[in-house]
N, C-alpha and C positions, 0 to 999 in steps of 0.2 A: 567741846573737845578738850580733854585734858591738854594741858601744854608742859611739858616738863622743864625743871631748871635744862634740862641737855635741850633740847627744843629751843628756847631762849637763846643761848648760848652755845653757838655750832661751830667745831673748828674747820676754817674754810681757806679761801684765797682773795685776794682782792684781785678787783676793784670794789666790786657792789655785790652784795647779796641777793639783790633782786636782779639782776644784770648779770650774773657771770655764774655765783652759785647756782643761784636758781633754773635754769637753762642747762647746766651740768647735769644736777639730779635730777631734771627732768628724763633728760636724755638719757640718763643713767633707766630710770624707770622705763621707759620706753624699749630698752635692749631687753628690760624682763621680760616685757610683754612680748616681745617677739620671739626671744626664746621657750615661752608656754603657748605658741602659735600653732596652730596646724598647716599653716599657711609658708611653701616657699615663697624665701623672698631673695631679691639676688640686690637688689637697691635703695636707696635712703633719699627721702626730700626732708625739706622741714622752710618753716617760712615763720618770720619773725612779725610782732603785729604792737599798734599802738606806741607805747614809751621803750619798748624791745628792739623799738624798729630806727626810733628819734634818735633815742643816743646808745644806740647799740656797739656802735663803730666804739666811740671814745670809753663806755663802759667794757668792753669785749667780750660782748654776749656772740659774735661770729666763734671766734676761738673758743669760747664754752662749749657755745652747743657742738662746735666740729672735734675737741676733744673730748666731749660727753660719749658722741654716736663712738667713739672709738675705745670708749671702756674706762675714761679717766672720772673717779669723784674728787669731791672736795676735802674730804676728810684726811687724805691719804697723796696729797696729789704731789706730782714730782717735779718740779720745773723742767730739770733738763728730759727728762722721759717725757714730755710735753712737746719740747721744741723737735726731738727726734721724732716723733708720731706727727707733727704739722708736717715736716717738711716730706716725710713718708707719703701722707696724704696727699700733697701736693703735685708729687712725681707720680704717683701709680692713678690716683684717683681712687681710690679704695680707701675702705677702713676694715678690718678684721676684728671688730670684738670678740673678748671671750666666750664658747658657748654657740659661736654664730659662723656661718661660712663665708667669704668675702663677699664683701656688698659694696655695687659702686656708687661711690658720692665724690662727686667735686664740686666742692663749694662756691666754685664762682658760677656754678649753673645749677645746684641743688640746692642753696642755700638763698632764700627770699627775702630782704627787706622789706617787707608789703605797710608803705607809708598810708595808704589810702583806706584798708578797711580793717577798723580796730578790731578784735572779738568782744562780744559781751558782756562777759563775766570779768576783765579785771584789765587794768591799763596796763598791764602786760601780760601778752597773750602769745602763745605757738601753737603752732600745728606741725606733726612729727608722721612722717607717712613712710611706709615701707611699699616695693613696687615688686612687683614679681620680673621674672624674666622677659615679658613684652613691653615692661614698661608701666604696668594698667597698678597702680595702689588696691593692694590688698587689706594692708592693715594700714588704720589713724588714729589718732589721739590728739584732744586739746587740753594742755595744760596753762594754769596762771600761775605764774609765778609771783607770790603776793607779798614778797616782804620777807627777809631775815632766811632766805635760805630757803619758806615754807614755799612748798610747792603741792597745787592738787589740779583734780584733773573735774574738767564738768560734772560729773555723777559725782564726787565727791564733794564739789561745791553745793549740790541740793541734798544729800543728804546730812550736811554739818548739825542740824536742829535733832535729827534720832540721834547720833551720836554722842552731841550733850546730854542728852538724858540718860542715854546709858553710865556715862563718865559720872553724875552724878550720882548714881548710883552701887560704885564701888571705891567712890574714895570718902575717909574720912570727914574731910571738909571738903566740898566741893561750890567752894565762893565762885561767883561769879561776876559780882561786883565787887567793890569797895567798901560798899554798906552791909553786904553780906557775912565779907571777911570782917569787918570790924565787930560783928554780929556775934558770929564765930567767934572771935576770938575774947569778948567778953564773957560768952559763957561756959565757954573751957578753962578758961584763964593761961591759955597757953599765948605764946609769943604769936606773929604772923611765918617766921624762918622757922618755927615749932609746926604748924600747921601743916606748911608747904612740906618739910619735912617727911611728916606721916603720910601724905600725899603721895610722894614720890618713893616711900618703901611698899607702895603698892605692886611697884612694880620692878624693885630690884631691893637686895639685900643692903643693909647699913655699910658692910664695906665698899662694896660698888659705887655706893653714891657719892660716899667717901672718897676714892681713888678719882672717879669723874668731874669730882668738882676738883679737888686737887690739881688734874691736868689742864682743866680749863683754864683756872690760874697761871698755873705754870707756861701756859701756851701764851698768855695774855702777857708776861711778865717777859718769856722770852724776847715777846712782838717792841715791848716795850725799849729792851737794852736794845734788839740789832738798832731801832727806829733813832736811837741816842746814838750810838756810834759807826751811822753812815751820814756820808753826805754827798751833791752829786746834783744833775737836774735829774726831774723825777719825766720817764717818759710818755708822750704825748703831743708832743709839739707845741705845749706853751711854755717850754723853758723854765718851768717853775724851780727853785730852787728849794732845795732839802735844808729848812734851819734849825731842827731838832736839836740838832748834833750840836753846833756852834756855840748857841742860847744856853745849853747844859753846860758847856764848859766856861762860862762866863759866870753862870749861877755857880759852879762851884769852885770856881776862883776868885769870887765873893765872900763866900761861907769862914764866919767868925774873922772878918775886916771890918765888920758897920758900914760897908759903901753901900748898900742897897736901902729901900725905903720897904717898912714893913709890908708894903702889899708885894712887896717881892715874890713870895708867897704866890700871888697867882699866876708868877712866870712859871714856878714850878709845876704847879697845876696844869699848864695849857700846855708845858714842855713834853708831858709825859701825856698827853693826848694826842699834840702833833705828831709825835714820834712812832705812833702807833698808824697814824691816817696817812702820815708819809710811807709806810710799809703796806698801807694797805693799797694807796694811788701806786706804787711800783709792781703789784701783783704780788705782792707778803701771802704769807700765813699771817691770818688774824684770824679773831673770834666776834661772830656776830654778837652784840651786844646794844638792842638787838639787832641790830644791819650792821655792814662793813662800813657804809658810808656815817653810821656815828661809833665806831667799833673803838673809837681813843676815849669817851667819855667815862664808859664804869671804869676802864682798868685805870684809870688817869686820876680820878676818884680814891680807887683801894689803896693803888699808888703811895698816892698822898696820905693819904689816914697812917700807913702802913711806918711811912718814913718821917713823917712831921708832924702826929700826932702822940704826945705821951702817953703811955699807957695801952696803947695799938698792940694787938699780941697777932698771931698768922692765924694760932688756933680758932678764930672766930670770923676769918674768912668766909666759909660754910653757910656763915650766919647772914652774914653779907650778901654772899651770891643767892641764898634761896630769899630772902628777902627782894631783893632787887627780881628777882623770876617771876614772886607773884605778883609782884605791880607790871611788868611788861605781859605778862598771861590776861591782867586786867584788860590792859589798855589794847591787846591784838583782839582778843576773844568781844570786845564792845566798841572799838571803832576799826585802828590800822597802824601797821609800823614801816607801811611803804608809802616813800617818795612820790611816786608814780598815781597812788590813787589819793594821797593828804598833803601830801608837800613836806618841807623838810621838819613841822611839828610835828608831824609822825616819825621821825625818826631820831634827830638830835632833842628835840623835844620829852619822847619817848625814853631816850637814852639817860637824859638830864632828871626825870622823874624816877626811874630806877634806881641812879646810882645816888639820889638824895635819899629815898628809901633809906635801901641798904646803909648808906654813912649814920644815919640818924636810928637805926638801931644796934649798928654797932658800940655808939656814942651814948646807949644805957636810953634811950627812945620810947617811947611804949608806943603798942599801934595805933594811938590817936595820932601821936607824934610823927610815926611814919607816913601816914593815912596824908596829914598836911603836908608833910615836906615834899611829900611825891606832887601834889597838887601847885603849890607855891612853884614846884620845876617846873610842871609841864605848863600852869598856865602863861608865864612869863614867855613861852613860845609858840602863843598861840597865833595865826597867818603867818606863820616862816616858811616861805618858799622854798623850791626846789630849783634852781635856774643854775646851774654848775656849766662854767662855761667852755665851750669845745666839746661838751660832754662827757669833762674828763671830771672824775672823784677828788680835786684839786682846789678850786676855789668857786664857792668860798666855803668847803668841805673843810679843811684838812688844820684853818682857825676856829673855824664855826664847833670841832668839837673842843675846843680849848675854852672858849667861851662857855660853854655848855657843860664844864666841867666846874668851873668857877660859880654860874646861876645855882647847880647842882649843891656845891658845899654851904655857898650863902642861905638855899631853901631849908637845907638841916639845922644850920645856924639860928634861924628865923625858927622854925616849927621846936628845935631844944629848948628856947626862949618863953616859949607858952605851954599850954596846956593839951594842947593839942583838938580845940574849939574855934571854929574860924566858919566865916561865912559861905565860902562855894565849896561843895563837896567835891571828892576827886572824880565820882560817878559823872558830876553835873560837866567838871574840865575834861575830860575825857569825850563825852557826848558832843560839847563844845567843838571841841577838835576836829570830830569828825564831818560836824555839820559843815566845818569853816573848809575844812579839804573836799566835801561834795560842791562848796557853793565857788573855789579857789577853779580858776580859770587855767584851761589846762595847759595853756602856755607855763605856768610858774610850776606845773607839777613834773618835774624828769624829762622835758622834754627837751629844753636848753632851746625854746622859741620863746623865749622872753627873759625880763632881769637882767641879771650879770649878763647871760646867755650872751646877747643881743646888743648889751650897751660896753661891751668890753671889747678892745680887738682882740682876736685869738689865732692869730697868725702872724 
């Protein structure tokens, strides 16, 4: 399945992408389906299943899915036109989507935690059911929400294998690997953001994609300053403290005194990633990158290129972001970029290989160069769990992308330094990953039943 740089890169909400986005658009999909129904419906169930179910509460897949059935997406979404539709809901027991006639749901008796039986197809699982007038489910649908916002429903999980064939069939370069793209891109002699490029004017004109990366950035950039100039405890009930904010103005009350030590450098780095995961743990606008829960690593990365790199121009952002696309399209389309089913090297892991990517060909890189520095990030996190404790997007989320921003610049550093020849391919770390997340014990994957989880108090 094609994955587009907009695919990769979704503007959403926090907490989690698989957790709150994902369960929004679900529900969003689910009001289409009822509106091309034949079927009256006067009510709504939905029942949460597997890591949807574990830390649904502290992630806020309730409030997704309850502001989903009620017409809210991600893309677009309002906070306070949120908090007035909860409390709506609340009082009447309705929700009214667009397109739809009133249908009753109240969440504390429509809305299921079902701890006991996971679905199938992915460690996070719903079922979204419409009831006619007596009560009796006319219409249902199971969807997984697998990561970075992607959401598909049963029949779409077994058809994904025609679907690549088709996609490879109408785009220019149609990599599917690592070994493929580098294949590619040897005998074109084109760039890998060259590539990806052509790719993506399949399906929309050079200004559009133009304009689409632009906002991404710019959304990323925004996320970046509110995340630097608030402070506060972040809510949840483990009191965490917002130190985004604080840490930046010490760094730049620092700047041209000599009081700091050259690695100062990756305060700055982890600053501009916390400040992004701290906006994302409060319910922010962020951009999956690709999940919310490592959504501080690319921008925290461009970031830094942008502002402490000589020679860093804006113009070559584009170049950036579709580069960093095609390594996260590698790495969804051949293992996973959720939590829930690989642990957190699917995600900060994930993140950290993108955004070395993209730095290392912004930094004059060839895609040998690329090719390693994505592998040097991701394999350095390979067994990193998921155990976020309370179940909040908090700790050890919100350093872990600061860290992960820092492996990120060091892997380009490393890969600019050579040839871009090195012993484990990214195909082979990539496979790696996945194996270590099927064989990772699903306490450490999203469930917040072990780890930090469990050996921290969280009250």
């Amino acid at each position: 399945m094609f994955l587009s740089v907009f695919d990769m890169f979704k503007v959403g909400v926090g907490p989690s992408s698989s957790h709150t986005m994902g369960p929004m658009v679900a529900a969003g999909r689910f009001l289409d389906l009822l509106r091309a129904s034949p079927f009256e419906v006067a009510g709504l169930r939905a029942s949460l299943h597997g890591s949807l179910a574990w830390t649904g509460v502290g992630h806020a897949t309730d409030r997704a899915t309850i502001l989903g059935l009620a017409g809210f997406l991600p893309d677009n979404y309002d906070a306070t036109a949120a908090e007035a539709a909860l409390a709506a809901i609340e009082a009447t027991g309705t929700v009214q989507p667009e397109g739809l006639p009133e249908l009753k749901f109240t969440p504390k008796h429509d809305l299921v935690f079902d701890y006991d039986h996971p679905l199938p197809g992915h460690a996070n699982g719903m079922r979204l059911m419409a009831t006619d007038a007596q009560g009796d489910v006319v219409v249902a649908e199971t969807y997984y929400s697998i990561g970075g916002g992607f959401v598909v429903t049963e029949a779409e999980q077994a058809a994904e294998p025609q679907m690549d064939a088709e996609d490879a069939a109408t785009h220019p370069f149609p990599f599917e690997s690592a070994e493929q793209m580098l294949a590619m891109a040897k005998s074109s002699g084109k760039t890998i953001a060259e590539m990806k490029r052509a790719n993506e004017l399949v399906h929309r004109g050079p200004g559009s994609l133009a304009e689409g990366i632009e906002r991404i950035w710019q959304v990323m950039d925004d996320c970046i300053e509110r995340g630097l100039a608030n402070d506060g405890i972040l809510p949840g009930g483990l009191n965490v403290k917002r130190r985004a904010r604080k840490i930046h103005q010490e760094l730049l009350s620092e700047r041209g005194l000599n009081l700091g030590a050259p690695h100062t450098i990756n305060d700055w780095m982890s600053v501009y990633a916390m400040a992004v995961n701290e906006e994302n743990a409060a319910g922010g606008q962020v951009v999956t990158a690709p999940t919310n829960g490592a959504a501080g690593v690319l921008p925290a990365v461009l970031k830094y290129w942008l502002n402490h790199v000589p020679g860093a121009v804006p113009s070559r952002i584009p170049e950036f972001m579709l580069t960093a696309s095609a390594i996260g399209g590698i790495v969804k389309h051949n293992a996973s970029i959720s939590g829930a089913e690989a642990g957190c090297q699917a995600e900060v892991g994930s993140a950290s290989a993108m955004a070395a990517a993209g730095l290392t060909a912004v930094m004059g890189g060839t895609p040998e160069q690329v090719e390693n520095a994505a592998e040097i990030a991701l394999e350095h996190h390979l067994g990193l769990t998921c155990d976020p404790v309370k179940g909040l997007v908090q700790v050890p989320c919100i350093e872990r992308n600061g860290l992960g921003a820092i492996k990120a610049v060091s892997a380009a550093s490393l890969a600019l330094r050579g040839d871009g020849t090195h012993l484990v391919p990214l195909d082979a770390c990539i496979r790696t990953m996945f194996e270590t997340g099927q064989d990772m014990h699903e306490k450490y994957k999203e469930t917040s039943l072990g780890g930090l989880a469990v050996n921290v108090p969280n009250c």
